[in-house]
C-alpha positions as CSV (number, residue, x, y, z in Angstrom):
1,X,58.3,11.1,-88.5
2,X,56.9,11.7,-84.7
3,X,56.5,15.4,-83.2
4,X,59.0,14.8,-80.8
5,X,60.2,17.0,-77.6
6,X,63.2,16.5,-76.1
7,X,63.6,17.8,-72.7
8,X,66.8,18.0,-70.8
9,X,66.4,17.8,-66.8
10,X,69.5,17.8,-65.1
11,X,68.0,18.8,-61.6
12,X,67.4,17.6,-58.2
13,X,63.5,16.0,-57.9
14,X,62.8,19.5,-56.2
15,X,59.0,21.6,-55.8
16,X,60.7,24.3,-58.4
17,X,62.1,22.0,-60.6
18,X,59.1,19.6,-60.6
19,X,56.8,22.3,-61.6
20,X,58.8,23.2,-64.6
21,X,59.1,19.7,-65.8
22,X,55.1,19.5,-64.9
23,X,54.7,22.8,-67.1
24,X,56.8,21.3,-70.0
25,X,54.8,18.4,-70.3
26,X,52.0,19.9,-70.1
27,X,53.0,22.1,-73.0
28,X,53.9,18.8,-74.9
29,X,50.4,17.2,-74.3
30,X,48.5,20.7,-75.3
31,X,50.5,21.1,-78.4
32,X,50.1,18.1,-79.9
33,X,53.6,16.0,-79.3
34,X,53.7,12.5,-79.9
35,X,56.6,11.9,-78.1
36,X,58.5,13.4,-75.7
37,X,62.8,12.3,-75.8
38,X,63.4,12.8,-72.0
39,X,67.4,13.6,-71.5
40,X,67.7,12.6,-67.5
41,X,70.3,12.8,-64.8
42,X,69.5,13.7,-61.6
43,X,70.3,12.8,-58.1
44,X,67.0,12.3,-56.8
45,X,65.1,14.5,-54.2
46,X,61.9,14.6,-52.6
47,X,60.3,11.5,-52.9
48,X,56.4,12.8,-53.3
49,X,57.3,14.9,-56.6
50,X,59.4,12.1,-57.7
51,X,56.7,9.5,-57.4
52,X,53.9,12.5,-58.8
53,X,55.8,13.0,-61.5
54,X,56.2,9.0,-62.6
55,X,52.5,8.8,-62.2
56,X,52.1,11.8,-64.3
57,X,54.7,10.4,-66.9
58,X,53.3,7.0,-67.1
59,X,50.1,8.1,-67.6
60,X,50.9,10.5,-70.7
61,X,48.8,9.5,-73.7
62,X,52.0,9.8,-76.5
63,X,55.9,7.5,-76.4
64,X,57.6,8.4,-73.7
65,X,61.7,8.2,-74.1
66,X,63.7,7.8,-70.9
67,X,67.6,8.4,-71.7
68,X,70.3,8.4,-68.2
69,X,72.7,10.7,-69.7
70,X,74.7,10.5,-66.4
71,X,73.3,9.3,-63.2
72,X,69.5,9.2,-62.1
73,X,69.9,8.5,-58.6
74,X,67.1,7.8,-55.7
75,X,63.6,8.8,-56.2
76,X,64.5,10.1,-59.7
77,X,64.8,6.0,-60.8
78,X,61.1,5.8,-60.5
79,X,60.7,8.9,-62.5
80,X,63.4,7.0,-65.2
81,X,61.1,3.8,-65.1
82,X,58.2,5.7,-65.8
83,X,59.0,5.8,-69.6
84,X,57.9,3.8,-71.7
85,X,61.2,3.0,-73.5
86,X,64.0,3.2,-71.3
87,X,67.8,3.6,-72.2
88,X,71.3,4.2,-70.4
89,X,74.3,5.7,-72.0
90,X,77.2,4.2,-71.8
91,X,78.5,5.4,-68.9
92,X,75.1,5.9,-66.6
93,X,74.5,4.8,-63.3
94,X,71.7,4.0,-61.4
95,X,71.3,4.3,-57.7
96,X,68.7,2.7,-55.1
97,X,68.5,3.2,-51.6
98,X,66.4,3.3,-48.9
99,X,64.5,6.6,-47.8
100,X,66.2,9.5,-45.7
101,X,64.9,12.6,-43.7
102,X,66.3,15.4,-43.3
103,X,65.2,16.5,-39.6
104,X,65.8,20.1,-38.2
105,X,68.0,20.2,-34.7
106,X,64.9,18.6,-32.4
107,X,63.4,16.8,-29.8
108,X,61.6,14.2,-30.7
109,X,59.1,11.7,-28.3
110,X,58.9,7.7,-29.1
111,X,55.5,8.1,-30.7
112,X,57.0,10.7,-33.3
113,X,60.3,9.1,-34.3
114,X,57.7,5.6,-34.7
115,X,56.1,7.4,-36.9
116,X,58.7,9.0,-39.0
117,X,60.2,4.7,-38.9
118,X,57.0,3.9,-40.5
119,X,57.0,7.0,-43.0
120,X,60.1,6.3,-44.6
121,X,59.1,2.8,-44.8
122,X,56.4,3.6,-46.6
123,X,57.8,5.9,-49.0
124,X,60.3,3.3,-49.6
125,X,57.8,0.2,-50.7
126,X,56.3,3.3,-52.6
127,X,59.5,4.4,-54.5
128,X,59.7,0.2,-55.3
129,X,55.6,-0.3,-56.0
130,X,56.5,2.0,-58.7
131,X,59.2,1.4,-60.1
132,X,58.1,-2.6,-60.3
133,X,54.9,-1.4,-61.2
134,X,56.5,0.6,-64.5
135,X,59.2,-1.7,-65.6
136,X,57.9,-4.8,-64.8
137,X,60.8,-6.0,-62.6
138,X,59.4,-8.7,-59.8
139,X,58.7,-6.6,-56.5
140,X,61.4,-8.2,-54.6
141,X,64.4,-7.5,-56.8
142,X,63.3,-4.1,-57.0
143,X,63.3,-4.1,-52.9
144,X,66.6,-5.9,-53.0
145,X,68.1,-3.4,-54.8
146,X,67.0,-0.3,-52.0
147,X,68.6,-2.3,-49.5
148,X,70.3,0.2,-46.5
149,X,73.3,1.8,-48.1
150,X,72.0,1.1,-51.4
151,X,73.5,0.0,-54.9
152,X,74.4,1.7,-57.5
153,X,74.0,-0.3,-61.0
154,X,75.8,0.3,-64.0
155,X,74.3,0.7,-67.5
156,X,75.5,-2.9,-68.8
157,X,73.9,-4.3,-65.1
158,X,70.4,-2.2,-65.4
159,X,70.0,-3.8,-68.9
160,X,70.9,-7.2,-67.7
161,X,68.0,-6.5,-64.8
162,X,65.9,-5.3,-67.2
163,X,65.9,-1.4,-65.9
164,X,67.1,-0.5,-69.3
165,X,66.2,-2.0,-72.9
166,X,69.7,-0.5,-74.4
167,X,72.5,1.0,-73.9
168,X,73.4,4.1,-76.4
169,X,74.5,7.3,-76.1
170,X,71.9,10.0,-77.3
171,X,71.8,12.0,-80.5
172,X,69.6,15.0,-80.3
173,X,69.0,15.8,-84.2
174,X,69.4,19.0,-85.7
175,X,66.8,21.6,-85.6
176,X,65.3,19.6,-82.3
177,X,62.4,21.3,-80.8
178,X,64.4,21.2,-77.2
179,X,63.9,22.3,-73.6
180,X,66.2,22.3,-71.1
181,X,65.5,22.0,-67.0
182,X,68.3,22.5,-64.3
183,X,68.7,23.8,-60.5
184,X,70.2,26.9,-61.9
């Protein structure tokens, strides 16, 4: 049987909360794991941790296990596709939309809102390189799905899609070497 971690993160895709999840994989990688049982739902957050930490995910050198337990939302689907096994509980729900930005009470010229336009833009065909990239879903559905307003996809839809090999709800084992990560 695998030396497995499972690691809870029910947290925004925050700098705090990024770093812990950073730290706990670490910690898998230098103590040996062979798989790490990631237990997700999140409603997504700033998109450079959330596309750091799928690069840092997909790279890992053991199984990575992606289970929604809830909702994974925006910038944390990228994170979600990152795994190298991805599965949806029953009652999961994934979310794509387009980027936003949160701006503080200013004044802004043309040139700068241009180039917070072509910002988002590009975070957006970032947030969709990767996810493509990870699951192997064709570009343009991907894009499709991050349409303004967004979708939301149910478990049965994201398997249909491909998003998702299976739908089951998750069984943590007893005596589980576990972790868990929150905004608390």
């Amino acid at each position: 049987m695998a030396k497995t971690k499972y690691i809870v993160f029910t947290a925004d895709v925050q700098t705090i909360q990024s770093a812990k999840l950073r730290q706990a994989i670490t910690d898998c990688i230098n103590q040996k794991y062979e798989e790490i049982y990631f237990l997700i739902s999140s409603g997504g957050g700033n998109v450079f941790e959330g596309l750091s930490l799928a690069a840092y995910i997909n790279a890992l050198p053991m199984k990575t296990i992606m289970h929604n337990i809830g909702q994974v939302d925006s910038v944390a689907t990228a994170i979600f596709a990152s795994g190298k096994e991805r599965i949806g509980s029953k009652n999961a729900s994934f979310m794509f939309h387009g980027v936003s930005m949160n701006l503080e009470k200013s004044t802004l010229i043309q040139s700068q809102l241009k180039e917070l336009h072509d910002s988002s833009k590009k975070l957006k065909e970032d947030i969709a390189k990767g996810v493509s990239t990870y699951t192997g879903i064709e570009l343009s559905i991907v894009e499709a799905l991050m349409i303004d307003g967004g979708i939301t996809l149910t478990a049965e839809e994201a398997k249909t899609k491909g998003f998702i090999s299976n739908i089951a709800e998750p069984a943590i084992p007893a005596n589980a070497d576990i972790i868990s990560i929150s905004n608390g």
